[in-house]
LOTI-736459 format. One record per residue (C-alpha): residue number from 1; residue in three letters; x, z, y. Coordinates in Angstrom, 3 decimals, always signed. Each point is the difference from the previous one (the first is absolute). Layout:
N
   nr  rest         x         z         y
  NUM   ALA         X         Z         Y
...
//
This chain:
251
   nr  rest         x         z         y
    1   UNK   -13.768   -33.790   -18.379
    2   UNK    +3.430    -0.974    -1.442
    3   UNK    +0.579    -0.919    -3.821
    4   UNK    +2.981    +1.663    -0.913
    5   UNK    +2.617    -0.730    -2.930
    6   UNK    +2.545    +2.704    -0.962
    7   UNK    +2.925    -1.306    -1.820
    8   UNK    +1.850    +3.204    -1.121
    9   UNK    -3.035    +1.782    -0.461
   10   UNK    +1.469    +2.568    -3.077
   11   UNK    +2.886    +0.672    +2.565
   12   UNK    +0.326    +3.640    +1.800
   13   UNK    -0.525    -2.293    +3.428
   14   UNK    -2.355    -2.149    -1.332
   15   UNK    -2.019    +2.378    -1.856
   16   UNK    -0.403    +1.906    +2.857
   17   UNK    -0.518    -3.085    +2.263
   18   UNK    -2.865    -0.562    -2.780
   19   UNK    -1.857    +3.403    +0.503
   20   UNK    +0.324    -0.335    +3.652
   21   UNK    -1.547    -3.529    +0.410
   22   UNK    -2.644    +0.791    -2.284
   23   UNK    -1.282    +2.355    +2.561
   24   UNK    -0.304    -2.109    +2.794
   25   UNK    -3.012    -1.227    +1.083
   26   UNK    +1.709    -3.402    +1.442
   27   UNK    +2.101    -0.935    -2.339
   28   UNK    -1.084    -1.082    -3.667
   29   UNK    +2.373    +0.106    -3.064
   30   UNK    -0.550    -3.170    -2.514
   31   UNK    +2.878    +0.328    -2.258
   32   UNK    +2.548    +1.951    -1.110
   33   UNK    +3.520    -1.504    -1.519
   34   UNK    +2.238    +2.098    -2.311
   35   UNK    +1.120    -0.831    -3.056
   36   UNK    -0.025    +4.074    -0.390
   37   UNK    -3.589    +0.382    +1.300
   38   UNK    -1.641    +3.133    -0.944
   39   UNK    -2.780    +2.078    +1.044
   40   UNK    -0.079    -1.315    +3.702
   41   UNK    -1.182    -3.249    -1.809
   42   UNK    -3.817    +1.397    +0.560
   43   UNK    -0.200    -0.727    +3.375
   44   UNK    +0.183    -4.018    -0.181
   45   UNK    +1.468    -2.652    -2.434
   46   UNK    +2.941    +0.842    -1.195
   47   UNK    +2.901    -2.549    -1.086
   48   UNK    +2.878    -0.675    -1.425
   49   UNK    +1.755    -2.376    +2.776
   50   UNK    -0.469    -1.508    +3.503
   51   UNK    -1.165    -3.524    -2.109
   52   UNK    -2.482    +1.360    -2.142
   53   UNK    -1.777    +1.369    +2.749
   54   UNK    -0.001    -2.169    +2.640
   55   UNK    -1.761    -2.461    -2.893
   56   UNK    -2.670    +2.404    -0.661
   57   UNK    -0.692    +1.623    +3.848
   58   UNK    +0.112    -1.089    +3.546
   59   UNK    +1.824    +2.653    +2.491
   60   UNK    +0.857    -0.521    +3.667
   61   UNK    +2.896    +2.605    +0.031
   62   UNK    +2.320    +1.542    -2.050
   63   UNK    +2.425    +2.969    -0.417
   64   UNK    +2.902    -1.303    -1.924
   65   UNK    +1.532    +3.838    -1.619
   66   UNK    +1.732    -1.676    -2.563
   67   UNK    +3.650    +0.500    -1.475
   68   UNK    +2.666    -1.715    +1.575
   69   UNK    +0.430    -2.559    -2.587
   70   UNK    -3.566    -1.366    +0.398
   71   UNK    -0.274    +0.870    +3.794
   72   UNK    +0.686    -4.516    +0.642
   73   UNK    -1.717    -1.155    -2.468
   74   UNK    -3.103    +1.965    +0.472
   75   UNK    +0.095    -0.363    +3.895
   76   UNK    +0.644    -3.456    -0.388
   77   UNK    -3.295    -1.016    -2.452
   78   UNK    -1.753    +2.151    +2.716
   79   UNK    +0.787    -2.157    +3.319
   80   UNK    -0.316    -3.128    -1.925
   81   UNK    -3.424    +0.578    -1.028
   82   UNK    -1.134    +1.496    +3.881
   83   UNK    +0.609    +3.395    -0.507
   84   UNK    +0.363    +2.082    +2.686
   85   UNK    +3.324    +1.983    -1.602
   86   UNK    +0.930    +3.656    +1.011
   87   UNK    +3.646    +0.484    -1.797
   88   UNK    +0.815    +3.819    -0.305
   89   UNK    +2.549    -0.659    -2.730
   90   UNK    +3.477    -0.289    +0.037
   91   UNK    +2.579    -2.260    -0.775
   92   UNK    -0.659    -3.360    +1.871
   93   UNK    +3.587    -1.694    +1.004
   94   UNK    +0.014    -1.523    +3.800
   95   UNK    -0.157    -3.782    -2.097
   96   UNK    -3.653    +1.352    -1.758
   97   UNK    -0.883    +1.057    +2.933
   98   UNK    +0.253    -3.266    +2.239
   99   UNK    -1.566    -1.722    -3.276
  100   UNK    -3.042    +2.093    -0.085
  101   UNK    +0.130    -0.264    +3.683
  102   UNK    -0.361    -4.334    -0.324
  103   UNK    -2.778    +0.362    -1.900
  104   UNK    -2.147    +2.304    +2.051
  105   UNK    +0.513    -2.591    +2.991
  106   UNK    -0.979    -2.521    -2.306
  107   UNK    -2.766    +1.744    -1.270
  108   UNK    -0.826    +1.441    +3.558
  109   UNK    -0.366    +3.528    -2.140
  110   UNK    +1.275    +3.230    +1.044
  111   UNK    +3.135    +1.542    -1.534
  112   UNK    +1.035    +3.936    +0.927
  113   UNK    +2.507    +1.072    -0.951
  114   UNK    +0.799    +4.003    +0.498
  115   UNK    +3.136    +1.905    -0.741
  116   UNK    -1.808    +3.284    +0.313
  117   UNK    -3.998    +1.027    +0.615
  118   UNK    +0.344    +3.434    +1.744
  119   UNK    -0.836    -0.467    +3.144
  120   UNK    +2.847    +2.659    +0.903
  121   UNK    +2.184    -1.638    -1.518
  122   UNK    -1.028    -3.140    +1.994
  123   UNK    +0.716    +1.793    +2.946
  124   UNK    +2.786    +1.119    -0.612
  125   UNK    +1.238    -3.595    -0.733
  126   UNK    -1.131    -1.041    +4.114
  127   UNK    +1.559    +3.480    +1.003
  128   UNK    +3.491    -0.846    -2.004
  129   UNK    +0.009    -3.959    +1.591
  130   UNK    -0.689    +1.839    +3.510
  131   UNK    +3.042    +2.756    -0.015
  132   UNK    +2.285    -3.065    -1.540
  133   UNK    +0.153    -1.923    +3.457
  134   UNK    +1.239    +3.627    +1.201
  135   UNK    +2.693    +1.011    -3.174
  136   UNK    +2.608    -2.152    -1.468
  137   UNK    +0.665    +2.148    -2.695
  138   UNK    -2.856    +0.956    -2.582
  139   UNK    -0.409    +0.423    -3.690
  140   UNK    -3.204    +0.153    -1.964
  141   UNK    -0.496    +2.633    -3.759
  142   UNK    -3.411    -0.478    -2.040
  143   UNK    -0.434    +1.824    -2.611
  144   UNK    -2.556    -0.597    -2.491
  145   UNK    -1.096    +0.923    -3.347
  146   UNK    +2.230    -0.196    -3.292
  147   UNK    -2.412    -3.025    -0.711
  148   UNK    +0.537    -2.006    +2.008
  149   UNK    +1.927    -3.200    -0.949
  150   UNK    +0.946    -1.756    +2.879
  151   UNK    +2.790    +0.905    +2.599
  152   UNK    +0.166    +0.088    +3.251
  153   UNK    -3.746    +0.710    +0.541
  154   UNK    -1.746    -3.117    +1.515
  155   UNK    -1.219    +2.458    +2.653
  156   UNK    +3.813    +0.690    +0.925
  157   UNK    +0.887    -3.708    -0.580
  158   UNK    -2.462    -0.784    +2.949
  159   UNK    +0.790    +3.098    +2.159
  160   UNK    +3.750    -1.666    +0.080
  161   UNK    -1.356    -3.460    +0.832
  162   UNK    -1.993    +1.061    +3.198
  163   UNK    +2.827    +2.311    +1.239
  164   UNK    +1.963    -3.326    -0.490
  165   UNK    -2.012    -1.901    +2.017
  166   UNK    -0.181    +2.391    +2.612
  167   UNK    +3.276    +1.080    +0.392
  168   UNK    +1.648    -2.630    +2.711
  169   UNK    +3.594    -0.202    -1.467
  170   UNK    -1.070    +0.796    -3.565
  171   UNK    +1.552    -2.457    -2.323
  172   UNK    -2.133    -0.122    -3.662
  173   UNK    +2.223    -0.129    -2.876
  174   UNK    -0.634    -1.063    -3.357
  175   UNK    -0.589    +3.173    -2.399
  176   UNK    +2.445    +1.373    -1.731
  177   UNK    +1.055    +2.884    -2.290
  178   UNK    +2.441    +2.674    +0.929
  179   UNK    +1.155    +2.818    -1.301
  180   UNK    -1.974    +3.546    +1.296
  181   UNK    -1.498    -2.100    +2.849
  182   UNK    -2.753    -1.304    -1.883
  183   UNK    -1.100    -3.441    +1.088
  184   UNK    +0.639    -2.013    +3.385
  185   UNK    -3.135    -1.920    +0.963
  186   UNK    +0.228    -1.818    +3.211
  187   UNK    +2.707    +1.771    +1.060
  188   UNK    -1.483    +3.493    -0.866
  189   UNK    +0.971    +2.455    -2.832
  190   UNK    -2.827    +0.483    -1.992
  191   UNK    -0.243    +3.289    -2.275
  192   UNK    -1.950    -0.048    -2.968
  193   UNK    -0.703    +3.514    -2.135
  194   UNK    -1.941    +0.047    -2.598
  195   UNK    -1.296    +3.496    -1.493
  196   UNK    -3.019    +1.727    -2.101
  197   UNK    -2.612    +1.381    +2.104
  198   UNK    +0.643    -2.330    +3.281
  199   UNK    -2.665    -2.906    +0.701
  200   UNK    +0.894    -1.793    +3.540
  201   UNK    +2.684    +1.248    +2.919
  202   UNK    +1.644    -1.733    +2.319
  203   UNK    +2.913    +1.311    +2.834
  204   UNK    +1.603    -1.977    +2.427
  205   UNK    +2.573    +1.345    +1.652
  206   UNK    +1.309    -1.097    +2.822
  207   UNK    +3.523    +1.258    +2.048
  208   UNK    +0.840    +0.145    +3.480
  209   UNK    +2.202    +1.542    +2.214
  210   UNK    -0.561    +3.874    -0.409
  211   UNK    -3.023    -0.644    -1.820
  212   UNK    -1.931    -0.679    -3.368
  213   UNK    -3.192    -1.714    -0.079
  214   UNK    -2.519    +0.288    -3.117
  215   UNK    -3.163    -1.729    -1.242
  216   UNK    -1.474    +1.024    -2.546
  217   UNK    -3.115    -0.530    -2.113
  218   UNK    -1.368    +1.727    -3.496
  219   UNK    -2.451    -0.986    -2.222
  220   UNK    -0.910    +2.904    -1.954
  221   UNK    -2.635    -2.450    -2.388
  222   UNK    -0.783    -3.065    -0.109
  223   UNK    -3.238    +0.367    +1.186
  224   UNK    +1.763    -0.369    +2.948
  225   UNK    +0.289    -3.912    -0.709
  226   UNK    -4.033    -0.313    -0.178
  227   UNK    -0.614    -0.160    +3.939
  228   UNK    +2.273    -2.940    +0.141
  229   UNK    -0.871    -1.828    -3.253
  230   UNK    -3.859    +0.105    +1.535
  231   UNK    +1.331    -1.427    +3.312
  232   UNK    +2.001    -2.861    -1.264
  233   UNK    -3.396    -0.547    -2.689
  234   UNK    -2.464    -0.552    +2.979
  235   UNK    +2.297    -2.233    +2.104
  236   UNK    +1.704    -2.106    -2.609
  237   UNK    -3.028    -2.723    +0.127
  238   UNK    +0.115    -0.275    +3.881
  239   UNK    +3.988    -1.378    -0.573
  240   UNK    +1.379    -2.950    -0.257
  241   UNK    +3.446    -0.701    -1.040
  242   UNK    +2.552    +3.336    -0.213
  243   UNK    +0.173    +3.230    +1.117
  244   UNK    +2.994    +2.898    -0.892
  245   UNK    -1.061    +3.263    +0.651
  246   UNK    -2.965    +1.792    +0.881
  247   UNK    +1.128    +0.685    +3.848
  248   UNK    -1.718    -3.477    +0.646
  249   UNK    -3.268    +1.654    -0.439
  250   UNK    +0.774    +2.975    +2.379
  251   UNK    -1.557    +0.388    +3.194
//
Protein backbone atom coordinates (compact mmCIF):
# COMPACT_ATOMS: atom_id res chain seq x y z
CA UNK A 1 0.00 0.00 0.00
CA UNK A 2 1.13 3.54 -1.00
CA UNK A 3 0.10 6.81 1.00
CA UNK A 4 -0.75 9.18 -1.48
CA UNK A 5 -0.83 13.18 -1.36
CA UNK A 6 -2.67 15.10 -4.12
CA UNK A 7 -1.63 18.62 -4.41
CA UNK A 8 -4.17 20.09 -6.93
CA UNK A 9 -6.80 18.03 -5.72
CA UNK A 10 -9.95 20.74 -6.66
CA UNK A 11 -8.26 20.76 -10.20
CA UNK A 12 -10.15 19.05 -13.38
CA UNK A 13 -6.73 16.68 -13.38
CA UNK A 14 -6.45 16.41 -9.95
CA UNK A 15 -9.94 15.92 -9.08
CA UNK A 16 -10.13 13.27 -11.29
CA UNK A 17 -6.67 11.87 -10.29
CA UNK A 18 -8.55 11.99 -6.72
CA UNK A 19 -11.60 9.75 -7.69
CA UNK A 20 -9.37 7.45 -9.49
CA UNK A 21 -6.83 6.74 -6.65
CA UNK A 22 -9.47 6.42 -4.25
CA UNK A 23 -10.45 3.30 -6.00
CA UNK A 24 -7.44 1.50 -5.94
CA UNK A 25 -6.86 -1.10 -3.78
CA UNK A 26 -2.86 -0.34 -3.66
CA UNK A 27 -2.64 2.92 -3.37
CA UNK A 28 -3.99 4.98 -0.25
CA UNK A 29 -4.89 8.75 -0.39
CA UNK A 30 -3.81 10.74 3.01
CA UNK A 31 -4.31 14.24 2.02
CA UNK A 32 -5.63 16.40 -0.24
CA UNK A 33 -4.09 20.15 -0.96
CA UNK A 34 -6.23 22.93 -2.51
CA UNK A 35 -6.77 26.02 -1.29
CA UNK A 36 -10.23 25.53 -3.42
CA UNK A 37 -11.02 22.10 -1.90
CA UNK A 38 -14.52 21.08 -2.15
CA UNK A 39 -16.53 18.07 -2.02
CA UNK A 40 -13.62 15.63 -3.01
CA UNK A 41 -12.32 16.70 0.51
CA UNK A 42 -14.36 13.44 1.95
CA UNK A 43 -12.12 11.05 0.86
CA UNK A 44 -8.95 12.03 3.13
CA UNK A 45 -7.60 15.24 4.87
CA UNK A 46 -7.95 17.94 3.02
CA UNK A 47 -5.55 21.15 3.10
CA UNK A 48 -4.82 24.24 2.28
CA UNK A 49 -0.95 23.90 1.13
CA UNK A 50 1.90 21.37 0.60
CA UNK A 51 3.26 22.72 4.42
CA UNK A 52 0.30 22.30 6.32
CA UNK A 53 0.04 18.89 5.37
CA UNK A 54 3.12 17.41 5.33
CA UNK A 55 3.05 18.71 9.31
CA UNK A 56 -0.05 16.92 10.01
CA UNK A 57 0.39 13.43 7.67
CA UNK A 58 3.11 11.19 6.49
CA UNK A 59 2.84 10.18 2.56
CA UNK A 60 5.40 8.26 0.51
CA UNK A 61 4.25 9.74 -2.91
CA UNK A 62 2.71 12.49 -4.33
CA UNK A 63 0.90 13.90 -7.43
CA UNK A 64 1.88 17.47 -7.66
CA UNK A 65 -1.53 18.97 -10.08
CA UNK A 66 -0.95 22.27 -9.02
CA UNK A 67 -0.94 25.71 -10.99
CA UNK A 68 2.08 26.72 -12.53
CA UNK A 69 2.94 29.31 -10.09
CA UNK A 70 3.10 26.85 -7.15
CA UNK A 71 4.26 23.82 -9.32
CA UNK A 72 8.41 24.65 -7.49
CA UNK A 73 7.53 25.44 -4.50
CA UNK A 74 5.22 22.64 -3.81
CA UNK A 75 7.52 20.01 -5.56
CA UNK A 76 10.29 21.35 -3.81
CA UNK A 77 8.81 21.03 0.14
CA UNK A 78 7.92 17.52 -1.26
CA UNK A 79 11.58 16.09 -2.16
CA UNK A 80 13.00 17.81 0.78
CA UNK A 81 10.93 16.10 3.21
CA UNK A 82 11.35 12.31 1.21
CA UNK A 83 8.57 12.46 -0.89
CA UNK A 84 8.40 10.43 -3.63
CA UNK A 85 7.05 13.46 -6.18
CA UNK A 86 4.94 12.71 -9.38
CA UNK A 87 4.79 16.38 -11.19
CA UNK A 88 1.85 16.46 -13.77
CA UNK A 89 1.79 20.25 -13.74
CA UNK A 90 3.14 22.65 -15.89
CA UNK A 91 5.37 25.36 -15.92
CA UNK A 92 8.80 24.20 -14.47
CA UNK A 93 11.81 26.24 -16.35
CA UNK A 94 14.97 23.83 -17.34
CA UNK A 95 16.87 25.90 -14.04
CA UNK A 96 13.73 24.41 -11.56
CA UNK A 97 14.11 21.54 -13.00
CA UNK A 98 17.94 20.72 -12.39
CA UNK A 99 17.14 22.29 -8.78
CA UNK A 100 14.46 19.90 -7.93
CA UNK A 101 16.60 17.42 -9.65
CA UNK A 102 19.78 18.20 -6.77
CA UNK A 103 17.64 17.59 -4.22
CA UNK A 104 16.16 14.25 -5.13
CA UNK A 105 19.92 12.95 -5.44
CA UNK A 106 20.45 14.38 -2.22
CA UNK A 107 17.53 13.08 -0.78
CA UNK A 108 17.93 9.73 -2.79
CA UNK A 109 13.90 10.35 -3.53
CA UNK A 110 12.26 9.89 -6.73
CA UNK A 111 11.24 12.84 -8.94
CA UNK A 112 8.90 12.17 -12.32
CA UNK A 113 8.35 14.35 -14.13
CA UNK A 114 5.66 13.81 -17.19
CA UNK A 115 4.76 16.13 -19.99
CA UNK A 116 1.72 14.08 -20.83
CA UNK A 117 -0.06 10.73 -19.08
CA UNK A 118 -1.80 9.10 -22.13
CA UNK A 119 -0.09 6.39 -22.84
CA UNK A 120 -0.85 7.20 -26.68
CA UNK A 121 0.38 10.07 -26.44
CA UNK A 122 3.58 8.52 -24.93
CA UNK A 123 3.88 6.59 -27.87
CA UNK A 124 3.55 8.72 -30.05
CA UNK A 125 6.45 10.74 -28.45
CA UNK A 126 9.02 7.24 -29.11
CA UNK A 127 7.25 6.96 -32.62
CA UNK A 128 8.01 10.91 -33.46
CA UNK A 129 11.99 10.51 -31.97
CA UNK A 130 12.09 7.22 -34.28
CA UNK A 131 10.85 8.80 -37.86
CA UNK A 132 13.23 12.01 -36.86
CA UNK A 133 16.58 10.01 -37.54
CA UNK A 134 14.69 9.34 -41.02
CA UNK A 135 13.12 13.24 -41.83
CA UNK A 136 14.92 16.45 -41.60
CA UNK A 137 12.04 18.42 -41.96
CA UNK A 138 9.05 18.13 -39.37
CA UNK A 139 6.70 20.40 -37.55
CA UNK A 140 4.55 19.58 -34.57
CA UNK A 141 0.37 21.43 -33.92
CA UNK A 142 -1.37 20.64 -30.40
CA UNK A 143 -4.30 21.86 -29.89
CA UNK A 144 -5.90 21.99 -26.65
CA UNK A 145 -8.70 23.45 -24.83
CA UNK A 146 -9.51 27.34 -24.59
CA UNK A 147 -8.23 26.75 -20.92
CA UNK A 148 -5.43 26.06 -21.10
CA UNK A 149 -2.74 28.63 -20.08
CA UNK A 150 0.43 27.55 -21.09
CA UNK A 151 1.92 27.44 -24.72
CA UNK A 152 3.56 25.24 -26.46
CA UNK A 153 2.08 22.17 -24.66
CA UNK A 154 4.79 20.48 -22.46
CA UNK A 155 3.79 17.32 -24.35
CA UNK A 156 4.93 19.13 -27.71
CA UNK A 157 7.87 20.82 -25.89
CA UNK A 158 9.22 17.20 -25.25
CA UNK A 159 8.10 15.64 -28.60
CA UNK A 160 10.67 18.44 -30.16
CA UNK A 161 13.42 17.56 -27.68
CA UNK A 162 13.58 13.74 -28.53
CA UNK A 163 13.26 14.37 -32.32
CA UNK A 164 16.29 16.66 -31.47
CA UNK A 165 18.20 14.20 -30.04
CA UNK A 166 17.57 11.79 -32.56
CA UNK A 167 17.94 13.55 -35.53
CA UNK A 168 21.95 13.23 -36.43
CA UNK A 169 22.51 16.75 -37.97
CA UNK A 170 19.71 18.41 -35.99
CA UNK A 171 20.98 21.56 -34.47
CA UNK A 172 18.53 22.73 -31.22
CA UNK A 173 17.87 26.30 -31.21
CA UNK A 174 16.81 28.44 -28.55
CA UNK A 175 12.86 29.17 -28.81
CA UNK A 176 11.66 31.81 -30.37
CA UNK A 177 8.52 33.63 -31.60
CA UNK A 178 7.63 34.14 -35.20
CA UNK A 179 5.08 35.34 -36.94
CA UNK A 180 2.28 32.43 -38.30
CA UNK A 181 4.94 29.77 -37.50
CA UNK A 182 4.15 29.47 -34.02
CA UNK A 183 7.10 28.57 -31.85
CA UNK A 184 10.64 26.98 -32.76
CA UNK A 185 11.67 24.51 -30.06
CA UNK A 186 14.83 22.72 -30.73
CA UNK A 187 14.82 23.49 -34.05
CA UNK A 188 11.12 22.45 -34.65
CA UNK A 189 8.02 24.68 -35.32
CA UNK A 190 5.72 24.08 -32.76
CA UNK A 191 1.85 24.92 -33.38
CA UNK A 192 -0.25 25.71 -30.62
CA UNK A 193 -4.37 26.10 -31.14
CA UNK A 194 -6.35 26.62 -28.62
CA UNK A 195 -10.32 26.15 -29.04
CA UNK A 196 -13.73 25.27 -27.02
CA UNK A 197 -14.59 21.75 -27.11
CA UNK A 198 -10.84 20.29 -27.79
CA UNK A 199 -9.01 18.50 -24.71
CA UNK A 200 -5.49 16.93 -26.00
CA UNK A 201 -4.14 16.46 -29.90
CA UNK A 202 -1.05 16.25 -31.12
CA UNK A 203 0.27 15.99 -35.17
CA UNK A 204 3.60 15.72 -36.28
CA UNK A 205 4.19 16.05 -39.55
CA UNK A 206 6.92 15.14 -41.16
CA UNK A 207 8.08 15.86 -45.20
CA UNK A 208 10.01 13.94 -47.53
CA UNK A 209 10.60 13.59 -50.94
CA UNK A 210 7.12 12.79 -52.59
CA UNK A 211 5.75 12.14 -49.34
CA UNK A 212 3.96 13.34 -46.04
CA UNK A 213 4.27 11.53 -42.92
CA UNK A 214 1.65 11.97 -39.90
CA UNK A 215 1.39 11.01 -36.22
CA UNK A 216 -1.19 11.63 -34.60
CA UNK A 217 -2.84 11.10 -31.21
CA UNK A 218 -6.44 12.33 -29.60
CA UNK A 219 -7.56 12.42 -26.33
CA UNK A 220 -11.17 12.66 -26.45
CA UNK A 221 -11.27 13.00 -22.14
CA UNK A 222 -9.12 13.10 -19.82
CA UNK A 223 -9.84 9.99 -18.47
CA UNK A 224 -7.48 9.17 -20.86
CA UNK A 225 -4.62 10.58 -18.46
CA UNK A 226 -5.75 8.02 -15.53
CA UNK A 227 -3.80 4.84 -16.95
CA UNK A 228 -0.66 6.82 -16.84
CA UNK A 229 -1.13 8.87 -13.63
CA UNK A 230 -1.66 5.13 -11.89
CA UNK A 231 1.59 3.95 -13.56
CA UNK A 232 3.87 6.73 -12.63
CA UNK A 233 1.85 6.42 -8.77
CA UNK A 234 3.03 2.73 -8.28
CA UNK A 235 6.62 3.21 -9.54
CA UNK A 236 7.51 6.61 -8.18
CA UNK A 237 8.79 4.95 -4.69
CA UNK A 238 11.03 2.33 -6.49
CA UNK A 239 13.11 5.70 -8.06
CA UNK A 240 15.77 7.36 -7.15
CA UNK A 241 16.89 10.57 -8.52
CA UNK A 242 14.93 11.85 -12.01
CA UNK A 243 12.97 10.59 -14.52
CA UNK A 244 11.15 12.73 -17.72
CA UNK A 245 8.54 10.95 -19.20
CA UNK A 246 6.62 7.98 -18.70
CA UNK A 247 8.39 5.90 -21.71
CA UNK A 248 10.96 4.90 -18.90
CA UNK A 249 8.37 2.69 -17.48
CA UNK A 250 7.46 0.99 -20.85
CA UNK A 251 8.28 -2.41 -21.60
Amino acid sequence: MIDVLVSGAAGRMGSLSVETIAAQDDLRLVALVDPKMGAVASVAPAFSSVVEALAETDPQAALEFSVPSAVFANTRALLEAGVATVVGATGLTDDQVTALSAIAEARRTGLIIVPNFALGAVLLMQFARQAARYYHAAEIIEMHGAGKIDAPSGTSLRTARLMALASPDAAPAASAVQPARGTVADGVHIHSVRLPGMVAHQEVLFGGEDELLTLRHDSLSRRSFMSGVLLAMRRATEVTGTVIGLENFLD
